[in-house]
C-alpha positions in Angstrom: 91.8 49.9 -26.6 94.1 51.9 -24.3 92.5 55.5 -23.4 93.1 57.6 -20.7 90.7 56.3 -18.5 92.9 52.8 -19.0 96.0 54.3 -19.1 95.9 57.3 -16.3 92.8 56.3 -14.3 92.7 52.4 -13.9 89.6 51.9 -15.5 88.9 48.6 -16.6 88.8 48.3 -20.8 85.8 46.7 -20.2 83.7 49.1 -18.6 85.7 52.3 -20.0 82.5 52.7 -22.9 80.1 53.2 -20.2 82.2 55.9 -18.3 82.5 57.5 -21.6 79.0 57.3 -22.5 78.1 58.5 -19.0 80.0 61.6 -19.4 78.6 62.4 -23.1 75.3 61.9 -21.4 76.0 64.9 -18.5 77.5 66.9 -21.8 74.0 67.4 -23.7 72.8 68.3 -20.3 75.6 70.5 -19.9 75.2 72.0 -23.6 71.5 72.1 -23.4 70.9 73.7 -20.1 74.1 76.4 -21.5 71.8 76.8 -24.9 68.8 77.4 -22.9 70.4 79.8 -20.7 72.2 81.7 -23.3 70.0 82.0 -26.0 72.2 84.0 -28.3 75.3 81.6 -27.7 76.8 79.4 -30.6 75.7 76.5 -29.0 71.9 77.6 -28.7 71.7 78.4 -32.6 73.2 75.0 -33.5 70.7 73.3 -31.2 68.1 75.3 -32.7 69.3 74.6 -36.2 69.4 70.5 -35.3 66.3 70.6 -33.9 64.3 72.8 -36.6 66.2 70.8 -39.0 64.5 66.9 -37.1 61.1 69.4 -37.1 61.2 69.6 -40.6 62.1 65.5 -41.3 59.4 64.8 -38.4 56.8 66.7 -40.6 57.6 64.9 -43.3 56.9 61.6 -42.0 53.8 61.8 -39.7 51.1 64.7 -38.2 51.9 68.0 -36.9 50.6 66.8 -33.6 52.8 63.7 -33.7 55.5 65.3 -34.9 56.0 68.0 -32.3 55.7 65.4 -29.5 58.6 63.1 -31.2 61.3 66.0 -31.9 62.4 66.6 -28.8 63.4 62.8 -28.8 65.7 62.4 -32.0 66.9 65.5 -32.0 68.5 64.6 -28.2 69.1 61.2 -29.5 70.9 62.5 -32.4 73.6 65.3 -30.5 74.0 62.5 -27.6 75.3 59.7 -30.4 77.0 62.5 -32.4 79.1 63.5 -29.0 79.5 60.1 -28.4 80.9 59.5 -31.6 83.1 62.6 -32.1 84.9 61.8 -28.8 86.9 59.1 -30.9 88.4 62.0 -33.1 90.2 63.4 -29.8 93.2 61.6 -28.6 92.8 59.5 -25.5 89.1 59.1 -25.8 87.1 56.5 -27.4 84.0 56.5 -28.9 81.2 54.6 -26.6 79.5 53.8 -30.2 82.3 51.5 -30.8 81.2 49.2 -28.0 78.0 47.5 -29.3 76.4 47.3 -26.3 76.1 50.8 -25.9 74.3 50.8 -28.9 72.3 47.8 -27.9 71.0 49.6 -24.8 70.2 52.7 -26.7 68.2 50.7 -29.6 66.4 48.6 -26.8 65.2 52.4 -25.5 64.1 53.4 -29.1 62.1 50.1 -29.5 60.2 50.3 -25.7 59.7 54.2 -26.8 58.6 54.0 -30.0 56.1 51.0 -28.6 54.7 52.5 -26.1 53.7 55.7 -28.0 51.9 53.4 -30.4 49.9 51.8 -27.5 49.7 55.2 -26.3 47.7 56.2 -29.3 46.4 53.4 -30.4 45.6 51.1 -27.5 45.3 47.2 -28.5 44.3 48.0 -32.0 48.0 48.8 -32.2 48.4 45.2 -32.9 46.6 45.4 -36.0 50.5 47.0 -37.1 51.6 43.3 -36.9 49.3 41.5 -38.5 49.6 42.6 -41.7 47.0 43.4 -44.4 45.0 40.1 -44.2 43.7 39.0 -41.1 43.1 35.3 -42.0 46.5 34.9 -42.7 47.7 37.4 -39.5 48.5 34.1 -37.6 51.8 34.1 -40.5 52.2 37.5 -40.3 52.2 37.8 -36.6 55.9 36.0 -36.2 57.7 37.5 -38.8 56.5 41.1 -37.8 57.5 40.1 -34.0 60.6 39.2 -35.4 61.5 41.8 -38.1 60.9 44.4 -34.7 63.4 42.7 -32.7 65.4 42.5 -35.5 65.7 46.3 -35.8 67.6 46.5 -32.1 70.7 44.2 -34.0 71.0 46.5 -36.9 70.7 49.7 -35.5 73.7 48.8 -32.7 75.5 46.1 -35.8 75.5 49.3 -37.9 76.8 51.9 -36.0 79.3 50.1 -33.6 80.7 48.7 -37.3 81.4 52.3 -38.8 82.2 53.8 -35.7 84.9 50.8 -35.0 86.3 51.0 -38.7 86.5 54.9 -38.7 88.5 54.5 -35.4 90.8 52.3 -36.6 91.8 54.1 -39.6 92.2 56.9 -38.1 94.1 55.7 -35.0 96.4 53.8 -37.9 97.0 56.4 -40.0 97.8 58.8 -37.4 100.5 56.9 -36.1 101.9 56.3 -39.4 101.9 59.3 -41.6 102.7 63.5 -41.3 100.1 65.5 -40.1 98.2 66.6 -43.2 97.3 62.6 -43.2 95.5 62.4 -40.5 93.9 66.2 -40.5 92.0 64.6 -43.7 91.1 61.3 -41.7 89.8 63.9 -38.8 87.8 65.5 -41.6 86.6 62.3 -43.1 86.0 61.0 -39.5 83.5 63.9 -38.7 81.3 63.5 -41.7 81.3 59.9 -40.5 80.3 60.7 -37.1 77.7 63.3 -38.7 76.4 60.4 -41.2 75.6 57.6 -38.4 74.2 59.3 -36.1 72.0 60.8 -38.4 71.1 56.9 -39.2 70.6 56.2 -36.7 67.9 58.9 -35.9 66.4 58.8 -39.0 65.4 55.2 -38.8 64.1 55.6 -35.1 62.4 58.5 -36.2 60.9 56.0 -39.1 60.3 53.3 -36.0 58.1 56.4 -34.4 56.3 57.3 -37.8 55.0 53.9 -38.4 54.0 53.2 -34.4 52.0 56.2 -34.4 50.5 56.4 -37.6 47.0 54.8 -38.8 47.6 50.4 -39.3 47.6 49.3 -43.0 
């Protein structure tokens, strides 16, 4: 997909995700380090309201202790994949969400993170979490739980580089196509999308967390 990078810069189409993604990654710095600086800026109370608002989902799904270690994580995980994804909605940019293996790399990180946190608390009787709920039949169990946690790395990147790439389109179409009160609704539309998988996205690595940390059934 031509962008400015492609068109202006030479960048090759095939890298032009990870230059993108690279930049939304030095913009939360950017936007964090400004919110912590200026704590009466816009940008501090919308932080603050996404990150007392992933307190409050935390809390619902594991300890206060537990919780207040894990929302620091998906509340940055959820303003990096929501820039990432709102740079589609500006001309010349492209979302780095619609490349799946940007989301591949970012799932592989929430599946070592969310592991090692239940080692971390845990220790080996973390494996008890794939085993099941009868051990003389763990040996089955073992497998398919193996599998069904690798599995979650395809669907969170199938998922979101599938919205993202269909919301892109759409609107790239219909903005080329129609007056400008078409597309102004698309943009609209495209931002609630942007909003809706990233919170996905965060939600269910905020599940991953929930169930590595808590007690084995």
């Amino acid at each position: 997909m031509p962008t400015l990078l492609t068109e202006f810069f030479g960048v090759s189409a095939k890298i032009q995700h990870i230059v993108f993604e690279i930049f939304a990654f030095f913009l939360v710095l950017f936007l964090g380090a400004l919110a912590v600086k200026k704590r009466e800026s816009m940008i501090s109370k919308i932080f603050s309201l996404v990150v007392d608002f992933w307190r409050k989902m935390a809390l619902s799904l594991m300890h206060e202790e537990d919780a207040k270690k894990h929302v620091p994580f998906v509340s940055s995980l959820f303003i990096f994949i929501l820039i990432m994804n709102i740079m589609g909605l500006i001309p010349g940019l492209m979302p780095p969400t619609m490349n799946i293996n940007t989301n591949i790399g970012i799932a592989i990180f929430v599946f070592l993170y969310y592991n090692y946190f239940g080692f971390k608390k845990h220790g080996l009787g973390y494996i008890k979490h794939f085993l099941g709920p009868f051990l003389p039949v763990a040996f089955l169990y073992f497998p398919i739980e193996l599998i069904s946690h690798v599995f979650r790395i395809a669907s969170l990147s199938i998922r979101l580089a599938g919205n993202m790439t269909g919301d892109h389109s759409v609107l790239e179409i219909f903005t080329h196509l129609t007056y400008l009160v078409v597309p102004i609704a698309f943009l609209i539309l495209g931002t609630i999308v942007s909003i809706v998988q990233a919170f996905v996205f965060s939600i269910l690595s905020l599940i991953y967390v929930a169930l590595a940390v808590g007690e084995e059934h």
